[in-house]
N, C-alpha and C positions, 0 to 999 in steps of 0.2 A: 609506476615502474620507471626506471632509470634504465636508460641506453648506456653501452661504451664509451659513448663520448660524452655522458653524465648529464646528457638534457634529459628532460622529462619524456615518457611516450606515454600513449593510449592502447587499452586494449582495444582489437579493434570490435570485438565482441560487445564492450561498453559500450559504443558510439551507434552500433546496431540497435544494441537494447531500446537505447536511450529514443532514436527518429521511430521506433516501434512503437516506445509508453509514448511520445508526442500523436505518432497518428491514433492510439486507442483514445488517445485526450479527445481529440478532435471530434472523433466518432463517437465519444458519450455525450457530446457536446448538444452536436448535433440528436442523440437522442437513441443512434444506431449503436444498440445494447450490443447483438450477438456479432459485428462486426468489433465492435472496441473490444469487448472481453476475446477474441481471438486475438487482436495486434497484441492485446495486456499479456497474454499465455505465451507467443511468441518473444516476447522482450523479455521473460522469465526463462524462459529458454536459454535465450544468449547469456543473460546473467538472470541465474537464480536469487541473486543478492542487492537486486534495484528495488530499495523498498516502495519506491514512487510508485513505481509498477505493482506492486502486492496491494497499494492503497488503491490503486484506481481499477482493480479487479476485486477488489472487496465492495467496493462503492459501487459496480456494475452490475454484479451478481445480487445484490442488495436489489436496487432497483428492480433488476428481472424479476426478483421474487424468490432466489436459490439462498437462501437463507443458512443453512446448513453450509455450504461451499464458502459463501462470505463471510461466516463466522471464521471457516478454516485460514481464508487468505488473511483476514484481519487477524487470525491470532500468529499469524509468520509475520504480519509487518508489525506486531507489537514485539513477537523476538530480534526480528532486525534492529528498531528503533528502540530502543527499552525505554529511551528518558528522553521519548517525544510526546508529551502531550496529546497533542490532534491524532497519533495512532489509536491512544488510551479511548480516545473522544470517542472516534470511528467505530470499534470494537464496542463500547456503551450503545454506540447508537444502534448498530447492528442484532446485541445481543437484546436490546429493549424491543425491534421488531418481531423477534424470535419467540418475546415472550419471557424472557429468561431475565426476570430483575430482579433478582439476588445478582447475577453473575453482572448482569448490568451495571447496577449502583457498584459493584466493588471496581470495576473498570472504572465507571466515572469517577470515583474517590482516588482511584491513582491519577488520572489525567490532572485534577484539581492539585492533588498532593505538586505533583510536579510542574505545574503550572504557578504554587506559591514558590518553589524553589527559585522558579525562574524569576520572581519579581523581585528577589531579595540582592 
């Protein structure tokens, strides 16, 4: 976003999100699942469009065991991120926990697809 006076600003929304997905970081870190998956829901909140935050609430929920929920947050950070790789990756891995490896391998076959793109 551009000011009247044509500098750059912040929303301030983004900058909330952002110290929210750092403290959920912190908190999976350390190990605290149902603490970090709150900070991750809170920074989705301020911005529903911090894909960081949809990765590190797929990856939490995963861990807890909610399998079904982190399939859901992993398939909004693979619509956020379309042609990132480690989205594709995350979503395989998740969808492999599930059990679900037809839907798995075709995840991982994009990750890879777009993984050679990137090398080219």
């Amino acid at each position: 976003m551009t000011s009247d006076t044509g500098t750059e600003t912040t929303n301030p929304g983004d900058s909330r999100a952002k110290a929210l997905y750092k403290e959920g970081f912190g908190l999976f870190a350390k190990g605290q699942l149902e603490p970090a998956i709150a900070r991750y829901r809170e920074a989705l909140t301020a911005d529903p469009d911090l894909a960081i935050a949809w990765n590190g609430l797929a990856l939490a929920l995963a861990k807890q065991g909610d399998l079904e929920a982190a399939i859901d947050a992993a398939e909004k950070l693979v619509e956020l991120e379309p042609d990132d790789p480690l989205s594709h990756t995350n979503l395989s891995r998740i969808l492999m926990q599930k059990g679900l490896i037809p839907e798995a391998e075709d995840a991982k076959a994009r990750a890879t697809s777009l993984q050679m793109k990137m090398r080219r």
